[in-house]
N, CA and C of each residue as an Amber inpcrd file, in Angstrom:
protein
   255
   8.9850000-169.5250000  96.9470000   9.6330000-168.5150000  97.7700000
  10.5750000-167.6530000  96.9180000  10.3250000-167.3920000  95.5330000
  10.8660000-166.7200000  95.0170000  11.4260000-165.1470000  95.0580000
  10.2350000-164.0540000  96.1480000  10.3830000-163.1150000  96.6540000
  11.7930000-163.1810000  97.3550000  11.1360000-164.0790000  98.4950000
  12.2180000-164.3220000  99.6420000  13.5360000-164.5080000  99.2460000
  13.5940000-165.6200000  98.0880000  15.3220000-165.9280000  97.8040000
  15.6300000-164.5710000  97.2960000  14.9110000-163.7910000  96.5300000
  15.8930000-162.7760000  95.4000000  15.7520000-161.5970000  96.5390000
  15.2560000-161.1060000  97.7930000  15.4170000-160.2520000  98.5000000
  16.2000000-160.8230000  99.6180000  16.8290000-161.6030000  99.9590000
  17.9870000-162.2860000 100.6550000  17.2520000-162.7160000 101.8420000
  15.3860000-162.5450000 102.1440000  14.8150000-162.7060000 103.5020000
  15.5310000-163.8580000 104.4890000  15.5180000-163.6160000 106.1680000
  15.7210000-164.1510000 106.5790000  15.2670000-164.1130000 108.1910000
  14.5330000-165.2440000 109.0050000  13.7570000-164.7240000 110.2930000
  14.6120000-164.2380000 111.3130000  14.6740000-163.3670000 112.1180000
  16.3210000-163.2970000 112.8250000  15.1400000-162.5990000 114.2980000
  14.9470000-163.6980000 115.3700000  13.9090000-163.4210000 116.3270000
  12.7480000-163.2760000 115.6280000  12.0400000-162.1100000 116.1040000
  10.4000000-162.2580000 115.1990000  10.2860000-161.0370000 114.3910000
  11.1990000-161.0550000 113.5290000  11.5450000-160.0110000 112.7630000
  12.3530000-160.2840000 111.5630000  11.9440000-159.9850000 110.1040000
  12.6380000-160.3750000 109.2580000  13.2670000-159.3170000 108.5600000
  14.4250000-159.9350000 108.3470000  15.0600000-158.8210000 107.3130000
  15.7620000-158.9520000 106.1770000  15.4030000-158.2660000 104.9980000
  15.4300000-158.5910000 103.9860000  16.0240000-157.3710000 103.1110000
  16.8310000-157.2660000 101.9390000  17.5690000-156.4760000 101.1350000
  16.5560000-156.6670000  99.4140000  16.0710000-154.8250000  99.6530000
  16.1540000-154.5840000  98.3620000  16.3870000-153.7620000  97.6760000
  16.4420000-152.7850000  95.9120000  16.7860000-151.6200000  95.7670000
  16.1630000-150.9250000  95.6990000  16.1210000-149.9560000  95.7450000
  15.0860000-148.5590000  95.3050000  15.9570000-147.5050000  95.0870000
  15.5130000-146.4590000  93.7820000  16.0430000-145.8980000  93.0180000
  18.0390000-146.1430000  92.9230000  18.2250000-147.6750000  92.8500000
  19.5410000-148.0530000  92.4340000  20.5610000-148.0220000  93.6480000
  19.6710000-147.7830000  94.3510000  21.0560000-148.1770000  95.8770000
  20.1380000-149.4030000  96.1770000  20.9760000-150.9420000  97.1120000
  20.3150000-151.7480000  97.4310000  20.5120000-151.0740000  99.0160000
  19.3240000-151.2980000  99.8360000  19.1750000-150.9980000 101.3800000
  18.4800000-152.1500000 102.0480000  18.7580000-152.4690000 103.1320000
  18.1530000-153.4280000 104.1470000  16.7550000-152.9210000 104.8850000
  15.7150000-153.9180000 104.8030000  14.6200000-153.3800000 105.7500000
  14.6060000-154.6600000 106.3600000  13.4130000-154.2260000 107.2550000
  13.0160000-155.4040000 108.8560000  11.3380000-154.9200000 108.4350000
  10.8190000-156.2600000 108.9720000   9.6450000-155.8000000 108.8900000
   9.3390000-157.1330000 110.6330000   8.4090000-156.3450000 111.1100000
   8.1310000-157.3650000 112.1470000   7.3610000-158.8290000 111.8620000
   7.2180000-159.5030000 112.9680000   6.1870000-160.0850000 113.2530000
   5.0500000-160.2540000 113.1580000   4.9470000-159.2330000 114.0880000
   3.4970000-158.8120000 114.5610000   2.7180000-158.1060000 113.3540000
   3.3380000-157.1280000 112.4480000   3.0280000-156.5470000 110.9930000
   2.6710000-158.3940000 110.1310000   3.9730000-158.8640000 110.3010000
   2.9720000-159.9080000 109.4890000   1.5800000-161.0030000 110.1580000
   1.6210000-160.8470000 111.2490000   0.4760000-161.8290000 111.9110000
  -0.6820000-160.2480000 111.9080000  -0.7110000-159.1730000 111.8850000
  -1.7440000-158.6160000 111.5680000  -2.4340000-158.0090000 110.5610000
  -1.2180000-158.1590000 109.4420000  -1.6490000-157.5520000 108.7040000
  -1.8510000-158.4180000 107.1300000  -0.6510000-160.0840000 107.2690000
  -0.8590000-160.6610000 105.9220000  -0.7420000-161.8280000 106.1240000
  -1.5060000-162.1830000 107.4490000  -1.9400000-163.5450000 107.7850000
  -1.1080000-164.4160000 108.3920000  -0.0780000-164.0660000 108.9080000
   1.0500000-165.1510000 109.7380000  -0.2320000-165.7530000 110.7900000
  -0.1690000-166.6440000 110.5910000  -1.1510000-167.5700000 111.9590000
   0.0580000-167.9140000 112.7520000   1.3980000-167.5970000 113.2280000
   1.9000000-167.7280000 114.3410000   3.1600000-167.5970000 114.2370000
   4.7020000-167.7350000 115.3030000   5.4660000-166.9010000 115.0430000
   6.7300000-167.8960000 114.7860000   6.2240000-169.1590000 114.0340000
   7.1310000-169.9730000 113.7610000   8.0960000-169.0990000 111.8710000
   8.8450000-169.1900000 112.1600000  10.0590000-168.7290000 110.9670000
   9.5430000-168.9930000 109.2420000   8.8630000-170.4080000 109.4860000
   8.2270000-170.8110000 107.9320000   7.0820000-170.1500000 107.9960000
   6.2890000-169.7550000 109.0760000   5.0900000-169.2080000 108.6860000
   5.1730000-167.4070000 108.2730000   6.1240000-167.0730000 108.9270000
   6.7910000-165.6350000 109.0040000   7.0700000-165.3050000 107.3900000
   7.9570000-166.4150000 107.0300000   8.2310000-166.0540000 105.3550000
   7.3060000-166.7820000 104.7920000   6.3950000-167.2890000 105.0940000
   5.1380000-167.4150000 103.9420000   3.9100000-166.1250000 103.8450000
   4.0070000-165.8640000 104.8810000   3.5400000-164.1270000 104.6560000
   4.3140000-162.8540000 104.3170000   5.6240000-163.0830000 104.4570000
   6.2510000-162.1950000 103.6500000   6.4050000-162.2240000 102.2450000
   6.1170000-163.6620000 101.8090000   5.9870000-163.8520000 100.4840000
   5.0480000-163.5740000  99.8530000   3.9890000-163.3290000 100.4320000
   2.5490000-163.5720000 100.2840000   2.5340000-161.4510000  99.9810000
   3.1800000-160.8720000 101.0100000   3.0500000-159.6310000 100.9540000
   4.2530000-158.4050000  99.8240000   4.1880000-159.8390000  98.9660000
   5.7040000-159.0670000  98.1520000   5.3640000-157.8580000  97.0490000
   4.1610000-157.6480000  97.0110000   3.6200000-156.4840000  95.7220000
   3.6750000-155.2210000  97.1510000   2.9530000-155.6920000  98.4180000
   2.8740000-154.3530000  99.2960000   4.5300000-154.3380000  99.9440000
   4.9730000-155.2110000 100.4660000   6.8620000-154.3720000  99.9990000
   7.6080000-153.6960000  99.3760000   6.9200000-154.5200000  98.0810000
   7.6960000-153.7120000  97.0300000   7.3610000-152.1580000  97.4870000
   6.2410000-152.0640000  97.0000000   5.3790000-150.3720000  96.9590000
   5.9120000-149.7590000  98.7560000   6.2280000-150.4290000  99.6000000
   6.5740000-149.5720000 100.2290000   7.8220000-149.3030000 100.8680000
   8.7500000-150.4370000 100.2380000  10.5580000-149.6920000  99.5150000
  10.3540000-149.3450000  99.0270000   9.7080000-148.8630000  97.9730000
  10.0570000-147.2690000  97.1710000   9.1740000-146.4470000  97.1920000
   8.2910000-146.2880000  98.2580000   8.1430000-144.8200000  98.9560000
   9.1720000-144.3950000  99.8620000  10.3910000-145.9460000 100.4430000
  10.9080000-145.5670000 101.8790000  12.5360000-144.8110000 100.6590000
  12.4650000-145.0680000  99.6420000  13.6410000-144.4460000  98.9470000
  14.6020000-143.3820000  99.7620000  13.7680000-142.1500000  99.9680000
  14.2800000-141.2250000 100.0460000  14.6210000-141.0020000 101.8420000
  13.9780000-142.1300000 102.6240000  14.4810000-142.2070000 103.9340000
  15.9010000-141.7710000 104.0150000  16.5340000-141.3990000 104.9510000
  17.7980000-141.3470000 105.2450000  17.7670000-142.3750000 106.2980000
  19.1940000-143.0650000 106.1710000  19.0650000-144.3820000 107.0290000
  20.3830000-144.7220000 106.9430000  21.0040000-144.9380000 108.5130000
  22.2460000-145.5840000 109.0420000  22.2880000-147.2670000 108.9460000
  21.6450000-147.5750000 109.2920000  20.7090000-149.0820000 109.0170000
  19.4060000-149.5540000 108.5490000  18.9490000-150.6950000 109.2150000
  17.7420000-151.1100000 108.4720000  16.5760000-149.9640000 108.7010000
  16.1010000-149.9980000 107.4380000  14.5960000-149.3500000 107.7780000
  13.3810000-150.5710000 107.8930000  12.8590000-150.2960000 109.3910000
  12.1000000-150.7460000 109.7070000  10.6110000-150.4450000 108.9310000
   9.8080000-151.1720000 108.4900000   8.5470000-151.1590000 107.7210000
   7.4960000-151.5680000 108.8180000   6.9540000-150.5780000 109.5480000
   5.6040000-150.8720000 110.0830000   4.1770000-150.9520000 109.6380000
   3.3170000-150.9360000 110.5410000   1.9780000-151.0270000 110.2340000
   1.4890000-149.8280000 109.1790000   2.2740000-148.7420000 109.4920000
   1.4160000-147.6860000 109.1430000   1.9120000-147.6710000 107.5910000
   3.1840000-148.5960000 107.5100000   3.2710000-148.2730000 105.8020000
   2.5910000-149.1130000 104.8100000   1.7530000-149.7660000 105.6830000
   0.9420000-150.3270000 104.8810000  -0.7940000-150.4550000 104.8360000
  -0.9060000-149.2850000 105.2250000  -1.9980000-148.4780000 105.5890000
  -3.0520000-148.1630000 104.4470000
């Protein structure tokens, strides 16, 4: 779970959220559930299975915190389906 520890992940309901940087500011994202049971194999919506697909999906995170760089954002940026399209 090496992703997970160094991006601070954590399940909070069926939604995880996790801190990383892009272009040198660190920012918070969320990524759902349901993104991970459809898209990187969560077989269900228990917390260990949640971060074993977020771990599993840590090269397509990466790549899509730093397209979300230039977001403007009060809080978390949410990472949906479509950013991983």
């Amino acid at each position: 779970m090496k992703f997970t520890k160094a991006t601070d992940a954590h399940v909070q309901g069926d939604v995880i959220v996790f801190h990383m940087e892009t272009a040198g500011v660190t920012r918070q994202f969320e990524i759902s559930g349901d993104v991970l049971r459809q898209r990187f194999g969560a077989v269900d919506d228990t917390p260990n299975e949640l971060l074993r697909a977020f771990e599993s999906a840590a090269d397509a995170l990466q790549n899509a915190a730093d397209r979300a760089h230039g977001v403007p954002a009060d809080g978390p940026i949410m990472l949906g389906e479509g950013d991983f399209a």
